[in-house]
Every structure is written in C-alpha cells, then in structure tokens.
N, C-alpha and C positions, 0 to 999 in steps of 0.2 A: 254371471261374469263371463268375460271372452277367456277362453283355452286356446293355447297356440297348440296348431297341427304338430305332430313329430315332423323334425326334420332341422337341417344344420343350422338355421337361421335363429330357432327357439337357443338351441346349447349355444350359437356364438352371443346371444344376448346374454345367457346367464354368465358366460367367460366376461364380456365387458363388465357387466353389475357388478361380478367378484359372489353372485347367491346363486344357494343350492338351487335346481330342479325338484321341482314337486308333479312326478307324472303320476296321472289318473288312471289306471288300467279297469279298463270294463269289457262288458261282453254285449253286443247289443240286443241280446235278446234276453237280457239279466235283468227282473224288473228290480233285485237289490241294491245294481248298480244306478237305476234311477232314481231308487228313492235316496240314496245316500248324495247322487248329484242337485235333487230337489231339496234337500232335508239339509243335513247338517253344512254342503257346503255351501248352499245358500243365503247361510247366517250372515247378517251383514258384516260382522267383526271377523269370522273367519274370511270372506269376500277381502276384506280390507288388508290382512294380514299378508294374503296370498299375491294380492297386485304391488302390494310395498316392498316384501321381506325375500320375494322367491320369484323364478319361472316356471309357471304354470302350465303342464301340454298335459292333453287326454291322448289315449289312443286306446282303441277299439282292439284288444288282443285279436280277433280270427284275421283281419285285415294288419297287422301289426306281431306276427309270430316272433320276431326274432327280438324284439323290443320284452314280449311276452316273458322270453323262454329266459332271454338276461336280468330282466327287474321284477318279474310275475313271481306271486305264489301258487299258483296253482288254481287260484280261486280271484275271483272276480267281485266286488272289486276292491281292489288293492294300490293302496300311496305307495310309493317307492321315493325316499330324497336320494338325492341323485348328485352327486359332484358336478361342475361344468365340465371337468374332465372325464365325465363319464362312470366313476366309479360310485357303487352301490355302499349309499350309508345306512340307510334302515327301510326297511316298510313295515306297513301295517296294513289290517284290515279297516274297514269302516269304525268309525267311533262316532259317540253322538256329537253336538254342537258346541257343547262346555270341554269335551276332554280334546276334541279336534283346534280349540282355542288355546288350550294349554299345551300341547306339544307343536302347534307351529311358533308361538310365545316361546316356549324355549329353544325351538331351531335358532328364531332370531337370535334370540341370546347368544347362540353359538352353545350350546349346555346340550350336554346328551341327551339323550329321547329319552322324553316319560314315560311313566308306564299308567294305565289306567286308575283313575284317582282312587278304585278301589283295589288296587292292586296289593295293598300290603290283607285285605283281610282275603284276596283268595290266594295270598300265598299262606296265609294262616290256611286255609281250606285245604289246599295240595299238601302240607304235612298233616292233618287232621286224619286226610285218608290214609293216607301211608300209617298211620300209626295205630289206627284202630283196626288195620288187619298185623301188623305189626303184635299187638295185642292178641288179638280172636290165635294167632297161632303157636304163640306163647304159653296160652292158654287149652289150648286142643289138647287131646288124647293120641301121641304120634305114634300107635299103634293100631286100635281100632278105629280112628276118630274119633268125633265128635265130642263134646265137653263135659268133664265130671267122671266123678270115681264111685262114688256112694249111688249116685241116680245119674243114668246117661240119657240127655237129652240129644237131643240131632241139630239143634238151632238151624232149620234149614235157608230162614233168612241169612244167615253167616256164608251158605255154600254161597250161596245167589251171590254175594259180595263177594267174595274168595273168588268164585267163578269172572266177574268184574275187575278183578287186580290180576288176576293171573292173565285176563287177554290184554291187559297194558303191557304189564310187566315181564310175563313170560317165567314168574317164578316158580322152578318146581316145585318147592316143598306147600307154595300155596294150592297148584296142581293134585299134589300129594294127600295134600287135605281134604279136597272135595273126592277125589278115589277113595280114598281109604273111607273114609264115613259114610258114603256112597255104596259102595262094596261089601262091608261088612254090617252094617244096618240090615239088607238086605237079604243077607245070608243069616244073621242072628235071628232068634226067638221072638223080635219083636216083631218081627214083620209075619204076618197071616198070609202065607202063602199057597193056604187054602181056598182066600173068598177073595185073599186080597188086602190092600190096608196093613194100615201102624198101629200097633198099640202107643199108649202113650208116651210111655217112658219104660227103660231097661230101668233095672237094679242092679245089675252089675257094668262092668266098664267093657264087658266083651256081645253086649246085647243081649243079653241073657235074662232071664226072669221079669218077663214083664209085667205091669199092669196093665191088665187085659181092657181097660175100657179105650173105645176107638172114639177120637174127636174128630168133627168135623174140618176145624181151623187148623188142626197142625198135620192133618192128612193134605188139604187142599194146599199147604205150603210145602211137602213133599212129594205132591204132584206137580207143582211147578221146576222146585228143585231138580227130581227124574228129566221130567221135561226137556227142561232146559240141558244140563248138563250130556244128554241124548244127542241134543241140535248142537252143542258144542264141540265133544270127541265123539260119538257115534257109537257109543258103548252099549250093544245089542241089549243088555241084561237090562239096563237103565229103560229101555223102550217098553221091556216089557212089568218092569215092576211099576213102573206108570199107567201103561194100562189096568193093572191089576186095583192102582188104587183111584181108579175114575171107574172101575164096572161096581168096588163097591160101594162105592158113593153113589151111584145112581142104585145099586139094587138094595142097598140096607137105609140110605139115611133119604132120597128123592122122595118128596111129596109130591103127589099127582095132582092132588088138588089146587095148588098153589106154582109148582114147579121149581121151587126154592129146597134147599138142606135143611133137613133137621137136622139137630145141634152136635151128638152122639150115639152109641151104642153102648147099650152097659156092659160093664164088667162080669165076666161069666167063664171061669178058667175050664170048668170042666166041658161046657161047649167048646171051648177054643183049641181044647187039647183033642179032640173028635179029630184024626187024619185026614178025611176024604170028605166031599161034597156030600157025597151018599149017605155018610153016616151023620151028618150034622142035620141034612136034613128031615129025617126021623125025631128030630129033635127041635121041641120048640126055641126058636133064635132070642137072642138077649133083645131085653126092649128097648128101644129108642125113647130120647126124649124130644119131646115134641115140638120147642121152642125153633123159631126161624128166628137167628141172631143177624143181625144186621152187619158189624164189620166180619164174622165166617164166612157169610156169604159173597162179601164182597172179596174175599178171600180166593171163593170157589170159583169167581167167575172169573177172575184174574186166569185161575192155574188150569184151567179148562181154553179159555183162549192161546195160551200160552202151548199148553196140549195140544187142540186142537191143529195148530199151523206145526208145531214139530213134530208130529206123528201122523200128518196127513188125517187128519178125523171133522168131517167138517162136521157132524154129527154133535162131537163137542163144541164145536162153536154155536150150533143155534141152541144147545142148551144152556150155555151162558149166556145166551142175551137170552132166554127167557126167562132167568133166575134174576138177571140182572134189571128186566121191566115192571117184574114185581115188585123188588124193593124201591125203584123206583115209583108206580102206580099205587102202592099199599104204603109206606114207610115213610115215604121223601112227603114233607110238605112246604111248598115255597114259602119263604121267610121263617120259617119254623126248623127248620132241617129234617133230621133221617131220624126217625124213633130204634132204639134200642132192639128192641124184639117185637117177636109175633105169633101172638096163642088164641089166633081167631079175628083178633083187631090188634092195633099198632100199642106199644106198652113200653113206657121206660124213655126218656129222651132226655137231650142233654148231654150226650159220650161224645168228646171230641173224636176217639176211633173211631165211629160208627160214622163220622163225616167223612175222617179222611180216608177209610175204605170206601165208602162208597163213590167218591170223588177221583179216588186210584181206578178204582172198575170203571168208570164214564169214560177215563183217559185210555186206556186199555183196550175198552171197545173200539172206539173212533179210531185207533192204532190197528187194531189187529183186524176188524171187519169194513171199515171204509165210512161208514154211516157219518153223518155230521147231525144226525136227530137228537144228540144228547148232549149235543154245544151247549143250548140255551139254560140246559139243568147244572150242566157242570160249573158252568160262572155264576148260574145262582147260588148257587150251593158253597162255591169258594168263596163269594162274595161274603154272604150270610155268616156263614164260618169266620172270617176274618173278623167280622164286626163280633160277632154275638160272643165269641172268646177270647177277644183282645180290647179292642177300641171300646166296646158297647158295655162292659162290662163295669159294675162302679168302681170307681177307684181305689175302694178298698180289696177286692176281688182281683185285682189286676195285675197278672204277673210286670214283675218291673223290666224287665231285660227282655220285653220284645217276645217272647214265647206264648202260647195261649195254654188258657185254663185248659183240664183233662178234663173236666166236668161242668156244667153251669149248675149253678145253684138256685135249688128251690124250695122257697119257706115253709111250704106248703106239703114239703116232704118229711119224713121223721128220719133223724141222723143225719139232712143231709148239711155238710159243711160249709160255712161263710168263708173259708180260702180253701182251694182249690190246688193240690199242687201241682208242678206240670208232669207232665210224661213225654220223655225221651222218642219213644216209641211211635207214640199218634202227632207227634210234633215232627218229626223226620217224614210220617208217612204221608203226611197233610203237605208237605215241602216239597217233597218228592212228585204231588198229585198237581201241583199249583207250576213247576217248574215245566213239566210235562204239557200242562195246559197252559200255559203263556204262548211256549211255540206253536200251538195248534191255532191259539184265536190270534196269534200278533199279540198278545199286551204284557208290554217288558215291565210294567206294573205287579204283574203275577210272582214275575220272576226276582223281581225286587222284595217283597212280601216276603216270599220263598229265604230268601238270604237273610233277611233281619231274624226268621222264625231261627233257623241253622246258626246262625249268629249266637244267639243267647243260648247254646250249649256248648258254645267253641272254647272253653275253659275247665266246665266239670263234666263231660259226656262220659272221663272213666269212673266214677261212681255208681255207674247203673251196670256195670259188671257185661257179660254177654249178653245183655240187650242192644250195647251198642252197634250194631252188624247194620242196623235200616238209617241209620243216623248214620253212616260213614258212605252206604250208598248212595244216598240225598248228595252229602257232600260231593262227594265223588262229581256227582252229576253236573253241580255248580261248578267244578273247576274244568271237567272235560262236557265242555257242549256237545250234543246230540250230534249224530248227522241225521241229519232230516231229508226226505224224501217228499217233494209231494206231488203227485200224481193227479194232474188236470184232463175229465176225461169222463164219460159218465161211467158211472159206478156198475152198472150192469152188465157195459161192452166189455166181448169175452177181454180185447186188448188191453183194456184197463184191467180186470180180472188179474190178467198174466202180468202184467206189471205191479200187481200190489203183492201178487203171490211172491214174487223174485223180489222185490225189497225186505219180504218177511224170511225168506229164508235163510242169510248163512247166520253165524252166529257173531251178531258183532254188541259191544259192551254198551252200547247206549246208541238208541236210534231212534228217532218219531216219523212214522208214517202217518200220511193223513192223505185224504182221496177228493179231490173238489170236482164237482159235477157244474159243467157251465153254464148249465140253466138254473138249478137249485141253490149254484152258490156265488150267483153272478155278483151279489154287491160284497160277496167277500174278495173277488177276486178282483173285481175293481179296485177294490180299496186296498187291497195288498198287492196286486200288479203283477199276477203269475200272468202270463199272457196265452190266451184260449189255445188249442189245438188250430193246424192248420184247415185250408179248405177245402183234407177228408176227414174231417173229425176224426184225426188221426189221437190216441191218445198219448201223453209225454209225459216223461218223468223227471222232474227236475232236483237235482243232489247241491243242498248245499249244507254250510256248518258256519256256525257265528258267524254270523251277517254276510256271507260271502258264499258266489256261485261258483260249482266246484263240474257244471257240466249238467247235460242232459240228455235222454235219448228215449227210444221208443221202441227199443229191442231189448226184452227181457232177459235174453241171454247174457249181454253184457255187461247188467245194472251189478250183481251182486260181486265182480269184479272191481267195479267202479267205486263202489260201496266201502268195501274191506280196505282196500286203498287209500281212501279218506279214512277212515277209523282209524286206519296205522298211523298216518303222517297226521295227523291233524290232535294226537295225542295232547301234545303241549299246548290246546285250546283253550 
C-alpha cells in the first residue's frame, strides 16, 4: 500500500476526514520492522481498512527523532493512532494479521483498543505467577529457609523462581528468601564442606542431621542455584560453595569413559563425619551408583553452563557439552526420543522428563555457547515429544486438557499403566524448553504448543504442593518475553566472542542469546532478515523483545547496559 511521508499535508488530510493517524515507526536496519510491513500489513483486509478508516504515514525513527521520541516506544516497530490534532491515543507493537484486523475494526468503530485476542489467558498467566510465589513464600521457613519442618528440603528450583520475581518486583522478603536458604543451607550440616556437595535432605529445619547420600540431580540444581544467585548479588560465599559443588561432581560422580554423571554417592555417615581431606582419604570413599540418568544429566549440563559464564570457568563449559553429546550420541534416537538411562547401552524409554531435560540442555547450549549444531535435534526432539505424548497417543491414553502423558505406555512392559497421569513438573519443563526454542528457530508454533501445555494447569497447579516453583517460571516466561540478543558474526571472531560474552553477563530475568554465523547460517538469516555485518565483517548485536527492535551495536561495553534497560522497561511484555 502507499504510506504518506510525515509531514503537514498527511495530518491536514486526517483533520479534513475527521480519522485517526495510523504512523508506522521503524528503524531501517530493523529486519522486524520489514517483516511486519511485508507480513501482517500487507494483508489485503488490513490494506483495506487502513486506506478507508485512517491516515496512514511511515517514518523511519533515526531520520524522524522527534516524531520518534513523541509517539515511539522505544522499540521499533511500533503503530502509534494519533489524533488529527496530534495527540497520542494508543500504540502497540507488531501483531499478526487477524489481531491487527481486529483492533483497526474497532478503531473504526470508534471503541477502545483491543487487547490481543489471547489476552484474557495471559492475564490469567500474570496472576498465576504472582501467586505461586505468593505460595512458595507462605510456605518457606522464615528463618532458616527453605521448606519443611520434619525434613528440610532446599527446592532450589523455587530459589531460581524467587530469584525471577524478585528482579521484577524488587520484593525483599522474596530477596530474603533466596539469602536466607542460601546462607544457612550452606553453613548447616548438610553441606560437605569437606569435598564439597549436598547431602540430600536435613531432618531438622536448621540443616542439621542429614542424610548422607549425595544426588547427582539436586546437587546440579544447587549448582545452578550458587551459580546464579553469585551473578545476581555477588555474594563471595555463594561463588564459592558453587565451586565446591562442581569439583565434586567431577571428582566423585564424572565418568571418564563416557564423560557424563553417575547418578550418586552412597550414604556413609561415618566417612562424612572424617574433618579433613587427609583423613577421609585413608579411607575407602562411599560407592557410587553407576547408572547415567538422562534428565540429571541434563540437569548438570544446564548448571555447569550456567556456572561456567558466572564464575568465569570456561573449563565447565566444555564439560557440559561433552556430557551434553553423549546423551545426545548414546541416548537420543530420532523419532524414538532420549532413553531413560545408561549401564553400558541405552535402558528404559518413555519419560516425558528425560525429553524435556534434554530439550532444556540443547536450548541452554545454543544460549550460553553460540553453536547452532543442536538446532536440528532440538526441533526434532520437540517435535517428536509433542506427537508421541499428546496428539500420537490413543485416545484413550490422552490427557484431555492439552497437557502430555508423564510416561508412554508399553504392553510389553510388566506394571506398566494404560493411563498415564501428568506431571506438573516435565510439563512446565518441556514448556519452558519449547518457549526457549521458538525464539531461537523463529517458530511462534513452539510457542503456541508451549501455552496450551501451561494452559491445562492454569486451575489445579496448587495441588502439586512445592513442586510448583518450574510451572510458575514457564509461566512467568509466557507473560514477560525474553529480551533476545542475537549476535550476527562468525562465532570464532574474538569480536563476536566479546559480544556474546557481554550479553551473558549481567544478571537479567529472562534473556535468549543466540549467535548466527553468515556463512553457516546464511538461509536462516535470510529467511529471518538479521541483516549481515558490514564490509569489515564487523560483528553486531542486535536487542530486541516481542517482535520489536530495541537497538544495536558493536561495543560490548555498552550491550549489558542496553540490556538491563529493556529488562526493566519492557517488564509489562
């Protein structure tokens, strides 16, 4: 369609019509801004509405500042209606072709601006979150932390969420909650601050009297927790009680032959109670069990990536991708999924977790190291998933409310069950892995999947008691969009290095990095429209959040600025 230029001739026509102004703001090196001028408003009904019902002007914010700074958001690109007199009625970002039909439909109307046709279930979502940490701290221990009186767990998936609400919200007592359980976990009995490592669970509510046996899967989510929490306030102890629980993951549970976690370490009080390195090692160590579990490990290679970029250890990053190619090369098989475990060959298949850990690690890698080599496996894998525990499943088998089975059924197994019921837990984390990977590949398909899965808990998720912590973060995720980062640029050049490093670093609540290389990922970049480096293959970073450009640059010093800034204002996403 033709756009009038800005300027007095467009506003005196809208003055004689008696209709609003509909201005276009873009950025012209914003390929967002083109796809949404080739895409949704090129739909012929929207096309129609616009020449009938309005006056239509583009303009270019860098050549257009003052235009920008009075009807812009910030982010590119963005409708603003517009009075003939000048004054701002609403804007929005980008919408697709059906909801950019229905709020020009009601402009005509004269009727307030709509909101997105799915807008009543993510206002359900934006209390969902609020309310399950709402919960988690109603429920906490507000003295020592963590949850329970008789057996105290650490639920460190809860910090991780806690730590998520509090950089929204700014609530101390959420703040309070991740210190306090943080600090005294730490300082308590449970923690081996000999070799290293958690035991599993205190028995008292002050960390006290543990059981001695070390798991693999709730140490690798209290390395993440350290981790993170480290990158967030900077709380020196936290740095190091993370290292302590990644030296003994690699020296009690690392198999060399394989490069993946064994499962645990037994239980063995009167070794544990040994003070010193010197004297334990006189002494034969508790045995491990031998099984390589498929979602711990995907567990470990999470909080070791996570580790690695917050603690400077690049050490741990190439050790999670090589824990991470095993289960991929040994475990994963296309069309079949990820088998359960591994005691020499692949055993046990069927665990909806063991998909959606693995599927969380593939998203994680391509985030946290650059690589796009595990693209192809992640959408298979999400693919497969999708079908084999929803759609593909008989009818009878079929969860009804849009959720997927915890387990497939096999007749051929003994006890195992013809219904299947769901699980909270690999249903948020499969949500979480699928929302993660839509922004990565482009497919708002993913993201749609993701929301029907989170959908069909949006009424009983408090039944499942403190499990609910990964199912409020999923949420979470769906209400406030990622700011996304992606960085076009080969993935070796030190410039591109320094740019992904500075997007990884401050700590902000939700963000997707991803790294495209212009020769390796030339038809993606076509087809999505980041536009190359210039001609010094210079590398560029481009920041945007729900379908809008929010800027770019090619000094890493300035990115994690730029960064935190959208995280803050782009809240209400």
């Amino acid at each position: 369609m033709e756009w009038h230029a800005p300027g007095a001739q467009a506003w005196q026509q809208a003055k004689e019509r008696g209709v609003p102004v509909v201005l276009l703001l873009e950025a012209e090196w914003c390929p967002l801004s083109r796809r949404f001028r080739e895409g949704a408003l090129a739909d012929p009904a929207v096309r129609s509405l616009l020449l009938e019902h309005f006056v239509s002007i583009r303009a270019d914010a860098g050549s257009e500042p003052e235009l920008d700074a009075r009807f812009g958001s910030s982010g590119w690109p963005t409708l603003a209606w517009i009075d003939p007199e000048g004054n701002l009625l609403e804007r929005s970002g980008p919408r697709d072709a059906a909801a950019l039909r229905t709020l020009l439909e009601r402009w005509r109307d004269r009727s307030p601006m709509a909101s997105e046709p799915d807008a009543g279930s993510r206002a359900r979502f934006a209390s969902i979150s609020r309310e399950v940490m709402e919960r988690l701290l109603a429920s906490a221990d507000p003295k020592f932390g963590g949850w329970g009186t008789r057996q105290k767990f650490p639920h460190p998936e809860a910090l991780h969420f806690a730590l998520v609400r509090w950089s929204r919200e700014g609530d101390r007592a959420t703040l309070q909650l991740v210190n306090h359980t943080l600090q005294y976990m730490q300082a308590g009995a449970i923690h081996d601050r000999v070799e290293g490592g958690f035991f599993r669970y205190a028995r008292t509510a002050d960390w006290s009297e543990p059981h001695y046996q070390k798991m693999l899967g709730s140490n690798a989510q209290r390395l993440l927790a350290y981790a993170e929490a480290y990158q967030a306030l900077g709380t020196e102890s936290f740095r190091e009680t993370a290292l302590g629980i990644q030296a003994w993951m690699e020296h009690s549970l690392l198999d060399p032959a394989t490069g993946a976690f064994r499962a645990s370490q037994d239980e063995d009080a009167e070794y544990y109670h040994l003070p010193t390195r010197e004297a334990r090692i006189r002494r034969k160590p508790p045995e491990t069990d031998p099984w390589i579990y498929t979602d711990r490990n995907g567990d470990a290679v999470c909080a070791l990536l996570k580790a690695g970029l917050a603690l400077g250890r690049e050490d741990f990053l190439e050790q999670a991708l090589t824990t991470l190619d095993f289960l991929v090369t040994q475990l994963y098989r296309p069309g079949r999924g990820v088998a359960h475990g591994f005691d020499g060959m692949p055993k046990q298949s069927g665990f909806l977790k063991d998909q959606a850990a693995l599927l969380r690690a593939l998203t994680w890698a391509m985030h946290y190291v650059g690589s796009r080599r595990y693209m192809g496996t992640a959408l298979e894998l999400a693919e497969h998933t999708l079908h084999a525990y929803g759609a593909g499943l008989p009818s009878a088998q079929r969860p009804k409310d849009g959720s997927l089975a915890d387990r497939l059924h096999d007749i051929q197994e003994r006890g195992s069950l013809g219904e299947r019921p769901e699980s909270l837990e690999a249903n948020a984390m499969l949500a979480e892995g699928l929302l993660r990977l839509s922004y990565m590949a482009d497919r708002p398909d993913l993201r749609r999947a993701a929301e029907t899965i989170l959908q069909a808990f949006a009424n009983d998720w408090p039944r499942f008691g403190n499990g609910i912590a990964g199912y409020g973060r999923a949420v979470d995720l769906c209400v406030h969009e990622p700011v996304q980062i992606t960085i076009v640029g080969s993935r070796e050049d030190d410039a591109t290095r320094a740019l992904r490093r500075s997007a990884l670093a401050p700590y902000i609540a939700s963000r997707v990095v991803q790294t495209l290389n212009p020769v390796e990922d030339a038809d993606f970049l076509q087809r999505s429209g980041w536009p190359l480096p210039d001609g010094e293959r210079q590398a560029v970073a481009y920041l945007h959040q729900a379908g809008q450009s929010y800027g770019r640059t090619s000094d890493p010093a300035s990115l994690p600025a730029l960064m935190i800034r959208l995280g803050r204002s782009g809240q209400q996403s």
